[in-house]
C-alpha positions in Angstrom: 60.6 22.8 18.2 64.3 24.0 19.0 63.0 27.7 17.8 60.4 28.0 20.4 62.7 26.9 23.6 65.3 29.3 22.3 62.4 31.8 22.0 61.2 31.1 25.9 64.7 31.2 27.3 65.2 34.7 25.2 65.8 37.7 27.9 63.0 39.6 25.9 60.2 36.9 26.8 60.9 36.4 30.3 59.0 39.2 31.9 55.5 38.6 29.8 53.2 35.8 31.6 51.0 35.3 29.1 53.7 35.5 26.2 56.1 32.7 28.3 51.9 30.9 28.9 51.8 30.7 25.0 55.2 29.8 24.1 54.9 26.8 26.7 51.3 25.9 25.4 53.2 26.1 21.8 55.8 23.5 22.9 54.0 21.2 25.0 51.8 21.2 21.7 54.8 20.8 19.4 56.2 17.7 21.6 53.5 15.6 21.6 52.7 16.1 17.9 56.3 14.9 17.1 55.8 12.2 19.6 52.6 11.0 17.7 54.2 11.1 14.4 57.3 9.3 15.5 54.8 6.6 17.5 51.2 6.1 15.4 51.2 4.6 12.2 49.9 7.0 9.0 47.8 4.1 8.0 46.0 4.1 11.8 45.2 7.6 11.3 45.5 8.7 7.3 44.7 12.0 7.9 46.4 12.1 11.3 45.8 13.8 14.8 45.8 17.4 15.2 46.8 18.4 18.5 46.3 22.0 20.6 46.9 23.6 23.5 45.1 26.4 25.2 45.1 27.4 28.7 46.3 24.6 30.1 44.3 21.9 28.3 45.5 20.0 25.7 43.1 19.1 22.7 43.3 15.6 20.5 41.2 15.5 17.3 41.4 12.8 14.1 39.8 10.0 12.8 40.4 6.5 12.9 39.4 3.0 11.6 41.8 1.2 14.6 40.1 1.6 18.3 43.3 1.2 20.2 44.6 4.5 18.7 42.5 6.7 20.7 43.9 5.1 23.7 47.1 5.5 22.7 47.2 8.8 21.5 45.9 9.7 24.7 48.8 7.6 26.8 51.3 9.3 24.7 49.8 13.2 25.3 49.7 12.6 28.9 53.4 11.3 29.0 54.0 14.9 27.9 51.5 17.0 29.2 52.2 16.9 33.0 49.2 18.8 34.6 47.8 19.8 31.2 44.2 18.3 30.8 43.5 16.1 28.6 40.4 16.5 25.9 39.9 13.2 23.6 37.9 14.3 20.9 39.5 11.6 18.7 36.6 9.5 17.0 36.9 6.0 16.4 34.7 4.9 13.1 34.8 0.6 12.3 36.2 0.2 8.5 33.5 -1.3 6.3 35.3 -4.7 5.8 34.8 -7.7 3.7 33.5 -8.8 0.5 29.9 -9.2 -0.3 
């Protein structure tokens, strides 16, 4: 994450919109991907959520056995969004549980 703020406060990105667009979409994308790591459990989400941003949207896809975690992923992404929209495509799926 530190390489891509250096890279957007670097003289030679400054006067390219769509180069200082990307390296902001790469960053807001970066933060809350660290922030879901550090904040939802590996075992709520084995194979975790991916996260991207494009054009001022951010996307949220994964799997999950635990309802609450779509929620939450949610709440944390737009505590580091700001204006970004917010897509949810994170699918909830009930665990087969008990014994038979």
């Amino acid at each position: 994450m530190q390489t891509i703020c250096d890279l957007a406060a670097s003289p030679c990105f400054q006067d390219a919109a769509a180069i200082r667009s990307s390296l902001a979409d790469r960053l807001v994308e970066a933060t809350i991907s660290s922030a879901l790591a550090d904040q939802i459990s590996v075992t709520a989400v084995p194979l975790g959520v991916s996260v991207s941003v494009a054009d001022g949207k951010v996307t949220l896809a994964g799997t999950t056995s635990n309802g609450s975690v779509r929620k939450r992923a949610e709440k944390i992404a737009r505590d580091f969004a700001g204006a970004f929209r917010i897509d949810n495509r994170i699918v909830s799926v009930p665990s087969r549980g008990g014994a038979f």
